[in-house]
C-alpha positions in Angstrom: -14.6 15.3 -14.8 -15.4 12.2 -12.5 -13.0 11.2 -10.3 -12.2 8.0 -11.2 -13.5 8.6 -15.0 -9.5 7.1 -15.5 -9.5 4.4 -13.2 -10.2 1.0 -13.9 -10.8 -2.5 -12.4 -7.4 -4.6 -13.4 -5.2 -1.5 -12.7 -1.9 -2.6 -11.5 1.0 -0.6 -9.6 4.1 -2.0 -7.8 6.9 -0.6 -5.5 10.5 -2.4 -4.6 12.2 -1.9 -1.4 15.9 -3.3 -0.5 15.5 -4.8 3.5 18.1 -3.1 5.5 18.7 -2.5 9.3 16.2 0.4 9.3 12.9 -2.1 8.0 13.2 -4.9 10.0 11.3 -6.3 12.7 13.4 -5.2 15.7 13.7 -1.2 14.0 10.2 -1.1 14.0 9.6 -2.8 17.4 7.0 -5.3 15.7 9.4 -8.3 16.6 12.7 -9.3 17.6 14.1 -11.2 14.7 16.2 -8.9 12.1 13.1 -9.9 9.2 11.8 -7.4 6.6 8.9 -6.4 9.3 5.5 -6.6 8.6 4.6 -3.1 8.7 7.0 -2.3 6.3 5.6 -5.1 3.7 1.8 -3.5 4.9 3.2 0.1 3.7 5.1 -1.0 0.6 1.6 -2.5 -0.2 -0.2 0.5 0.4 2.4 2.5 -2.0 2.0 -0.5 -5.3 -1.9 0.7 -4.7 -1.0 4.4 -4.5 1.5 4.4 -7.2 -1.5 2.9 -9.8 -4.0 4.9 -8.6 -2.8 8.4 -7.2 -1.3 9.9 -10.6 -4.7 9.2 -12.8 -6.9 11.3 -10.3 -7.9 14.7 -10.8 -5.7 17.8 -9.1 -6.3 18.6 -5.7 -7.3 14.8 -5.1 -5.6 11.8 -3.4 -6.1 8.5 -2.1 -5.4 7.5 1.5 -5.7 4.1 3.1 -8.4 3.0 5.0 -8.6 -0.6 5.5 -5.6 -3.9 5.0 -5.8 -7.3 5.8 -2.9 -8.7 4.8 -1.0 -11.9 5.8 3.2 -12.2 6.2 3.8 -15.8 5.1 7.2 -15.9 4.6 10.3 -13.8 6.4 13.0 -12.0 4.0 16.5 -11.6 5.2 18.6 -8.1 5.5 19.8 -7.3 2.3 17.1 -9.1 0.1 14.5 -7.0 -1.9 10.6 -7.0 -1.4 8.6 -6.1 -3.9 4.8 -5.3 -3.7 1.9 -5.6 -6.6 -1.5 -4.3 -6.4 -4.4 -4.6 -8.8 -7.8 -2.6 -8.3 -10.2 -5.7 -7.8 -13.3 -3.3 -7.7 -14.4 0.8 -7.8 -17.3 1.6 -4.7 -18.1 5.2 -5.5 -14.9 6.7 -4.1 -13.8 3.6 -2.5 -11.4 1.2 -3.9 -10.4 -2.2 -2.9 -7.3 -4.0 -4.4 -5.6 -7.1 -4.1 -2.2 -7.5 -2.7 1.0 -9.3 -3.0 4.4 -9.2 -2.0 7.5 -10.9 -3.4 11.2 -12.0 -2.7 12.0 -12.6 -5.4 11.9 -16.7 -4.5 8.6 -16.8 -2.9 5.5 -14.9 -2.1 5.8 -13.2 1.4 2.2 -12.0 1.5 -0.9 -11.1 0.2 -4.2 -9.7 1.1 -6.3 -6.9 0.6 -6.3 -3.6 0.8 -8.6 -0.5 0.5 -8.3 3.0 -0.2 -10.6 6.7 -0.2 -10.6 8.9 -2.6 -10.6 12.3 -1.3 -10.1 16.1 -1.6 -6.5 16.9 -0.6 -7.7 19.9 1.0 -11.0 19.2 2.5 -9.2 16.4 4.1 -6.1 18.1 5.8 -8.9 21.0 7.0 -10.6 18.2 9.0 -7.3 16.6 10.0 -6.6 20.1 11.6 -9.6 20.5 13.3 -8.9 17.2 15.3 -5.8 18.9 17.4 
């Protein structure tokens, strides 16, 4: 079977994520305003893509993320919700680039792009291990 005989360009895949003390700005030292902070929009991307994508590969095979460009337009307050929308924009072999957005429910917060690798779970965690 191919590895991405199930995946196809328009796929879509979302993720939701309440802001509270522990995703803002300040807890991840990215700022010093109590915002939803943009590495926590980045990774809330990165799971809408994973969520689409991850579940219609083969077993034994994941996706991780190599490449985002992203920008954070808009700041979201403690105690609002974020939530993040990927669609696959195009399939490069094992390579896949998506297009992503993030919501507050009142405006868009960001958007960009994002890409993730296919690879073998466990081929990839062997060389991960051979780099300590």
């Amino acid at each position: 079977m191919s590895l991405i005989a199930k995946i196809e360009i328009g796929l879509r895949g979302s993720a939701r994520e309440e802001v509270s003390e522990k995703n803002t700005a300040i807890a991840y030292g990215s700022g010093s305003i109590n915002v939803f902070a943009t590495p926590a929009m980045i990774g809330l991307m990165e799971n809408a893509a994973l969520s689409s994508v991850d579940p219609l590969l083969p077993e034994g095979h994941s996706t991780v993320g190599i490449k985002v460009d992203v920008e954070h337009v808009a700041a979201t307050p403690v105690g609002g919700f974020v939530e993040a929308r990927s669609e696959l924009l195009e399939i490069d072999g094992r390579r896949l680039i998506f297009k992503v957005e993030a919501f507050d429910g009142k405006d868009l917060v960001g958007s960009g792009r994002h890409e993730r690798f296919i690879v073998t779970t466990e081929r990839f965690l062997s060389k991960v291990k051979e780099r300590l």
